[in-house]
C-alpha positions in Angstrom: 10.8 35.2 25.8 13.7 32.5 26.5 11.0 29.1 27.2 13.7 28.0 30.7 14.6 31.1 33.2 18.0 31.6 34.2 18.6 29.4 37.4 20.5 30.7 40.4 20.4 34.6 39.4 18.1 35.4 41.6 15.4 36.8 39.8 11.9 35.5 38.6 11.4 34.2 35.1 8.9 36.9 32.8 5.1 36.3 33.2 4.4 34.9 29.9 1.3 36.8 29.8 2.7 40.0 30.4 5.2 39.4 27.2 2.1 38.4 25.4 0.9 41.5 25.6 4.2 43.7 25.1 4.2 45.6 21.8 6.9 43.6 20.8 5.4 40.6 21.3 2.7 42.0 18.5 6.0 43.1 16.6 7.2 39.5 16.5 3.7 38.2 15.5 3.5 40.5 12.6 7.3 39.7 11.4 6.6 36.2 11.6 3.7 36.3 10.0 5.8 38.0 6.7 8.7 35.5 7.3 6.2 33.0 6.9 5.5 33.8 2.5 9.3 34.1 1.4 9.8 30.3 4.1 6.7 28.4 3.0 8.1 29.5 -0.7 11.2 28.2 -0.4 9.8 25.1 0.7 7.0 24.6 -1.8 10.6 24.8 -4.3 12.0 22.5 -2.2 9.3 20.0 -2.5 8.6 20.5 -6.3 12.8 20.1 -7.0 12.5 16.9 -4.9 9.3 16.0 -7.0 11.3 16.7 -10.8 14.6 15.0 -9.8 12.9 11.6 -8.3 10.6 11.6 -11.9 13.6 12.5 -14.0 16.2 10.1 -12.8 13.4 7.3 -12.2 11.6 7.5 -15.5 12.5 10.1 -18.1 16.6 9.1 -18.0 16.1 5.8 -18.7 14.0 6.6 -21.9 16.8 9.3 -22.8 19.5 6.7 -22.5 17.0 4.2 -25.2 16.3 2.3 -22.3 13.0 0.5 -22.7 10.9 1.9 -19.6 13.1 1.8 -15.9 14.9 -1.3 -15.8 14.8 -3.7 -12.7 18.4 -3.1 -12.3 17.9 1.1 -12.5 18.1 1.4 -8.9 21.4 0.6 -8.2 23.3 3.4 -10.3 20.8 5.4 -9.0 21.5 4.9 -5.4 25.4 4.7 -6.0 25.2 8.4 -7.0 22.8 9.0 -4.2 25.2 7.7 -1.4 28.4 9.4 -2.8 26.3 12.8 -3.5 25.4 12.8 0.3 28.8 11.4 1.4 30.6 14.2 -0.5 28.4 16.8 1.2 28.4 15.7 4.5 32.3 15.1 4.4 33.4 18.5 2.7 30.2 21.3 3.4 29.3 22.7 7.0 26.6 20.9 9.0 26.8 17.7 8.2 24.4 17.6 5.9 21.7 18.0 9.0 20.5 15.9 12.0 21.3 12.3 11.7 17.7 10.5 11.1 18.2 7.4 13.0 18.9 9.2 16.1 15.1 9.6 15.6 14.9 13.3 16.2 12.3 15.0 13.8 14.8 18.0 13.9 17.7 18.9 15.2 16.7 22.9 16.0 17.3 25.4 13.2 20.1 25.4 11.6 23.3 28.2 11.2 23.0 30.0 7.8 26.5 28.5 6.7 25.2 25.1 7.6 21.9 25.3 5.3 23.3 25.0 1.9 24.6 21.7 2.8 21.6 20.3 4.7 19.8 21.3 1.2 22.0 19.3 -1.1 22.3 16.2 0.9 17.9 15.9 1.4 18.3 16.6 -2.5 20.6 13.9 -3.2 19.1 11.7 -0.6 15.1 12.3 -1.4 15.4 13.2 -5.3 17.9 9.4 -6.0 15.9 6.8 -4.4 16.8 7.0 -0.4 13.5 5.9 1.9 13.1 8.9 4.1 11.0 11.7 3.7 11.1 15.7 3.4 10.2 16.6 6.8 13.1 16.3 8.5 15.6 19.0 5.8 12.5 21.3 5.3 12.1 21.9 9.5 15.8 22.5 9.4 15.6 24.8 6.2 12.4 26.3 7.9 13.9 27.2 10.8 17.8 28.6 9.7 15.9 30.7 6.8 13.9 32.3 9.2 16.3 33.2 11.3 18.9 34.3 9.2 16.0 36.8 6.9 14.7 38.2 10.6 18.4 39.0 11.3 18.8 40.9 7.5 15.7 42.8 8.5 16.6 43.2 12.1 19.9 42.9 13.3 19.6 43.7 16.9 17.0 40.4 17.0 16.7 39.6 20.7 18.9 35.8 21.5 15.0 35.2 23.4 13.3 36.0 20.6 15.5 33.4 17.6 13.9 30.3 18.8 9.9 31.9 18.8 11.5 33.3 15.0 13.2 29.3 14.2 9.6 27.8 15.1 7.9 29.5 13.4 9.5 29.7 9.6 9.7 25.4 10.7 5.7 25.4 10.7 5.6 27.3 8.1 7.9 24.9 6.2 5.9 22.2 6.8 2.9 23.7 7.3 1.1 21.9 3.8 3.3 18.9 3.8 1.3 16.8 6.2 -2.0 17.8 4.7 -2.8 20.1 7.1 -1.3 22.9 8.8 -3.0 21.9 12.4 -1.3 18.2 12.1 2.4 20.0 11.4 1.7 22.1 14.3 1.0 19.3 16.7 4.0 17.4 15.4 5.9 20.4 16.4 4.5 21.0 19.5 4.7 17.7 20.7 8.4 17.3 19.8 9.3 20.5 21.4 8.2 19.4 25.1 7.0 22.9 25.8 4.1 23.2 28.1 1.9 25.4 30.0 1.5 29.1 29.1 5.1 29.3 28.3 3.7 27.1 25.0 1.5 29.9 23.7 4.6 32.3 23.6 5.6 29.7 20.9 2.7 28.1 19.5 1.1 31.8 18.0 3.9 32.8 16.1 4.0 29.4 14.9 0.1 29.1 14.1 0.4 32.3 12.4 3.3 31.5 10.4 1.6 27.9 9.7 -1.7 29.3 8.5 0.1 32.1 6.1 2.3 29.1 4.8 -0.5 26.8 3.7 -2.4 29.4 1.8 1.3 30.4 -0.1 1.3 26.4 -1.1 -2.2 26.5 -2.2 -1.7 29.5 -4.1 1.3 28.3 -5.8 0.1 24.6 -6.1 -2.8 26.0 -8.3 -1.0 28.7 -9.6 2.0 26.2 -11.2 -0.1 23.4 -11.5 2.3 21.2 -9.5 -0.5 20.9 -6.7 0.2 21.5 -2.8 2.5 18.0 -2.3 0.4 17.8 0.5 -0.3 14.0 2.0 -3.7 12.8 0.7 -5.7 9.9 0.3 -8.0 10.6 -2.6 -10.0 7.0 -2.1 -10.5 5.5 1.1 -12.5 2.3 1.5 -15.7 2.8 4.0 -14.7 2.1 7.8 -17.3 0.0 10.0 -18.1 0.7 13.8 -15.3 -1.2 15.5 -15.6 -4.5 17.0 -14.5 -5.9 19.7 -11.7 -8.4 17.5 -10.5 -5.5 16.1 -9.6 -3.9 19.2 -7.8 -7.4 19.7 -6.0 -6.5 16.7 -5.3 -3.3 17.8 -2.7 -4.9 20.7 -1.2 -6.8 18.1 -0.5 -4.1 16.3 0.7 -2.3 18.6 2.7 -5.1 19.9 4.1 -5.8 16.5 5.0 -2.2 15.5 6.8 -1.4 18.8 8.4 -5.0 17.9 9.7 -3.6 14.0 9.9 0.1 15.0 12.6 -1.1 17.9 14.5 -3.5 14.9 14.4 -0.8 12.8 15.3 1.5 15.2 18.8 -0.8 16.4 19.3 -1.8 12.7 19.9 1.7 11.3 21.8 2.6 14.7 24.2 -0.3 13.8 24.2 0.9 10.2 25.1 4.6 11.2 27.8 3.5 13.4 29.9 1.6 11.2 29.6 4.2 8.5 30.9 6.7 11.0 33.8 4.3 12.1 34.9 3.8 8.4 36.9 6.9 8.5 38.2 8.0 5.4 36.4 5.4 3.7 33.1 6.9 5.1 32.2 7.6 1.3 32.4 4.1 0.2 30.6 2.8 2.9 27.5 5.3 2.1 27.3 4.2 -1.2 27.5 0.7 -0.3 24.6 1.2 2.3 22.7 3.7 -0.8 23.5 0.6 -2.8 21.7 -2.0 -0.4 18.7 -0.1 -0.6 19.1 -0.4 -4.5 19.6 -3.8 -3.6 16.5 -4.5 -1.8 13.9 -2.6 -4.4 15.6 -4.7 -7.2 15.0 -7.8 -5.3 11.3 -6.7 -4.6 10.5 -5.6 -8.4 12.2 -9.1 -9.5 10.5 -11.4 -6.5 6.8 -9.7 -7.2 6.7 -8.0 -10.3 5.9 -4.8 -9.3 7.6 -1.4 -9.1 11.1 -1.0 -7.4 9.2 2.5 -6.3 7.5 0.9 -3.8 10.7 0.5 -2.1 12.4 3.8 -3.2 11.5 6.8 -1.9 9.3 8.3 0.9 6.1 6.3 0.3 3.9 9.4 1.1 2.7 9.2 -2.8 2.2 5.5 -3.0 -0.3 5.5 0.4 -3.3 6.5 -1.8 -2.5 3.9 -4.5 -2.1 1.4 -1.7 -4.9 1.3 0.0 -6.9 2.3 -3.4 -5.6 -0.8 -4.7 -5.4 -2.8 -1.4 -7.6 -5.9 -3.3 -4.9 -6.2 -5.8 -2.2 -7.5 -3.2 -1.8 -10.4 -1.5 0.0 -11.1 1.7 3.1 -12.7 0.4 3.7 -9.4 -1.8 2.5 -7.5 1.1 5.4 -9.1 3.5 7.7 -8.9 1.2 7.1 -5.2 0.9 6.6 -4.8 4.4 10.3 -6.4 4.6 12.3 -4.8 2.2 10.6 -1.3 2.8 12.0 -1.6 6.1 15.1 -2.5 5.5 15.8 -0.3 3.0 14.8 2.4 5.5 16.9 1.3 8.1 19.6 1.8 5.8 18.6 4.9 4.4 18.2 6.0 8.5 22.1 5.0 8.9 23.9 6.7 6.2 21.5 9.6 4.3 19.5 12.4 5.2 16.1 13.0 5.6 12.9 13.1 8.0 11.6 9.3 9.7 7.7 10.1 9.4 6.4 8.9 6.2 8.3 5.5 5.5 7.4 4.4 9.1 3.3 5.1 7.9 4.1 3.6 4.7 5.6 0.6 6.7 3.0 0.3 8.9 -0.1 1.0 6.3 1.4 -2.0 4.5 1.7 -4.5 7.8 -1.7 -3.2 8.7 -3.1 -4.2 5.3 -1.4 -7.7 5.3 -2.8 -8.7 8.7 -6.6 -7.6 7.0 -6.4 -10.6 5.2 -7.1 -12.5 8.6 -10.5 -12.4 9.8 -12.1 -9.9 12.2 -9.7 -6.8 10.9 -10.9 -4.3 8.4 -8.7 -3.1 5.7 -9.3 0.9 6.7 -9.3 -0.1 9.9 -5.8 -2.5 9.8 -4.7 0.5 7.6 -5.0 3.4 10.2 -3.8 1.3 13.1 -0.7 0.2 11.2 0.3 3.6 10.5 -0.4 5.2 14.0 1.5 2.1 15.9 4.8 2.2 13.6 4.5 6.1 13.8 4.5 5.8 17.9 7.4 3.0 17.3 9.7 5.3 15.5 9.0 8.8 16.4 7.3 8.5 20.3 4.9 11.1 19.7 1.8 9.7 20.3 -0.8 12.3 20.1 0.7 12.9 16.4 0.5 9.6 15.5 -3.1 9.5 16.1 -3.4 12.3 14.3 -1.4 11.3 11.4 -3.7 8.3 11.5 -6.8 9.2 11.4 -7.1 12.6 9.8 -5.7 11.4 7.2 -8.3 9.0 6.5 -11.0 12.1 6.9 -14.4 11.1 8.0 -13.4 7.2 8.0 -10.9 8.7 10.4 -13.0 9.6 12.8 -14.4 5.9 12.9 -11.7 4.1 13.6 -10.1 6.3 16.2 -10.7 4.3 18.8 -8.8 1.9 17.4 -6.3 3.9 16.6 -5.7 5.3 20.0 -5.1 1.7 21.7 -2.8 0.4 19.2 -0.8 3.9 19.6 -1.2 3.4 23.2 0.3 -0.2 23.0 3.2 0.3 20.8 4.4 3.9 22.3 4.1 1.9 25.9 6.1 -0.9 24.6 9.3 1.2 23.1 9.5 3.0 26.4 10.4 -0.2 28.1 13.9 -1.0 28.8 14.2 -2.9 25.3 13.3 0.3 23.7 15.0 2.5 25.2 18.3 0.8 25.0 18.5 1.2 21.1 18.0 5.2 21.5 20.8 7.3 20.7 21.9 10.1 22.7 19.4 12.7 23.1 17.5 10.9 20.2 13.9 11.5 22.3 14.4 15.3 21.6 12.1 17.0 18.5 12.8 20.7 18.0 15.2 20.8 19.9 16.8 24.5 20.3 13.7 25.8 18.6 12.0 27.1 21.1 11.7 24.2 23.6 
């Protein structure tokens, strides 16, 4: 079941039908399919630990401490912790602490079972203190070594072929709710993988099954906890019009804007990771000094504009809905000045923390989208959707989930506004590919799960 056939042995790869068929093929299916409760379960924790610590260090320990509400200035303890948590556990646990995000891999494969304890408590100290990345990234890891290291417990004489069909699929079942549906986590999965052809459905099965079985656990214990699914959802979206021909002018603009960010943000956090690698044994400091800019920059946004520092802190898949629900409330010198320091604070967070890339670079480009709606002939849902699929293309070069992300998020206004969607995707994925792009990549940074099944 290996996905690449040994070269120069002499002998023909398997006929992925035939191993379709096998009995332990159907083995595999139904082992993936049990791997896929105790998995999706340990993410749902995951998720709702990630959930308490960001509300109890944001807002109920400034009350404890007789603080009155967060202060403007709460970030920046909060983000000093942050960076010397993570520093310490990449410096003195196995792994690393996980994949490094700004080499803009979704995942770096699945994980060793020492290496997952570590990967764990730097997304915890990263995600639950402030840092602007999201889940994704840690939970496909997570996903992935926990599957693997459980089929192992329960079958020790697990074929090497069969570990990276077994890594895929607990990683779609770990995300499998987080994207608000388990079809889009599949795509982003697929796509990142590279795998093609029939040798795909050897993979993509497993992980469907796994996926589907995943999603009903979170909706079981979402209602059964009351916590909900954590799911990404837009509970209002303004209604989308048939689009126009300026608006598919604004879709190359956007497009040609995102690619322009995604590629500053992109060099940016490179820069950023590199000289916190080449600090040596002050590598600690120089995480919490980068944590401490992003501290730096929500402060600076709550002072300049009077809102929340939140807005800068954290993932921004929670504060889409209230962004667009409130999108009339905002004008377009707060909205470049969140646009700004959201994406500078994630280029930082990209350099020295952990996490995933996906939902700061929507929450970037919902915001851009949503300033340039302020000029005529572009729709707010419309500027929305596009912003979010073009920075999505920009930073993670999968552009059939960056559609996707787009527009079924946005449900049946979605579906409107695809068109639109596809062009500016189209524009800024083109774009980042060009020689400019491609020389602020890392090594191997266009690879997505890699090792897990690819």
């Amino acid at each position: 079941m290996s996905a690449e056939p040994a070269a120069g042995d002499g002998t023909a790869p398997p006929d992925p039908l035939a191993v379709m068929r096998s009995r332990k093929y159907l083995g595999l299916l139904v082992m993936t399919a049990a791997l896929g409760v105790p998995v999706s379960a340990a993410a749902f924790g995951f998720l709702a630990l990630v959930q308490e610590l960001q509300s109890l260090t944001y807002k109920d320990l400034p009350r404890a401490l007789g603080l009155d509400g967060t202060p403007l200035w709460w970030p920046l303890p909060l983000l000093a912790v942050s960076g010397l948590l993570t520093a310490l556990t990449i410096r003195h646990l196995p792994g690393t602490g996980g994949h490094k995000p700004a080499e803009g891999r979704v995942s770096g494969g699945p994980a060793a079972a020492r290496d997952l304890p570590g990967i764990a408590l730097a997304a915890l100290a990263s995600l639950g203190l402030g840092a602007a990345l999201g889940p994704e990234a840690p939970l496909i890891a997570l996903g992935g070594g926990l599957a693997v290291y459980a089929a192992r417990l329960v079958r020790p004489g697990l074929a090497p072929s069969a570990a990276p069909v077994v890594a895929a699929a607990g990683s779609f079942a770990a995300v499998s709710a987080l994207l608000g549906s388990p079809l889009l986590g599949a795509f982003l999965l697929m796509e990142a993988s590279g795998v093609a052809g029939t040798m795909l459905s050897l993979v993509l099965v497993p992980g469907l099954l796994a996926s589907g079985v995943g999603a009903l656990i979170f909706t079981g214990l979402g209602s059964w906890t009351g916590l909900g699914t954590y799911s990404l959802a837009l509970p209002h979206v303004p209604h989308a019009t048939q689009p126009t021909v300026a608006e598919f002018g604004w879709a190359v603009v956007l497009g040609v804007a995102a690619a322009a960010v995604g590629t500053g943000i992109r060099w940016l956090s490179l820069r950023v990771q590199g000289w916190v690698e080449r600090a040596g044994r002050r590598r600690t400091a120089a995480t919490v000094a980068a944590a401490l800019a992003v501290g730096v920059l929500a402060l600076a946004y709550a002072w300049g504009t009077g809102r929340d520092a939140s807005q800068v802190l954290y993932s921004g898949q929670n504060a889409l809905g209230p962004l667009i629900a409130q999108s009339a409330g905002y004008s377009v010198p707060v909205l470049l000045a969140l646009v700004l320091c959201k994406a500078l604070a994630y280029c930082a967070s990209l350099g020295a923390l952990r996490g995933g890339p996906i939902f700061p670079a929507m929450f970037v480009g919902a915001t851009g989208g949503l300033a340039l709606s302020h000029l005529p002939g572009l729709t707010v849902t419309a500027g929305f959707a596009m912003g979010i699929g073009a920075m999505s293309a920009a930073m993670l070069r999968l552009p059939m989930t960056s559609v996707l992300l787009a527009t079924l998020l946005l449900g049946r206004e979605g579906v409107t506004v695809m068109p639109l969607v596809i062009v500016a995707v189209v524009v800024s994925y083109v774009l980042v590919l060009r020689p400019w792009g491609r020389s602020v990549r890392a090594p191997e940074a266009a690879g997505g799960v890699k090792g897990s099944g690819a």
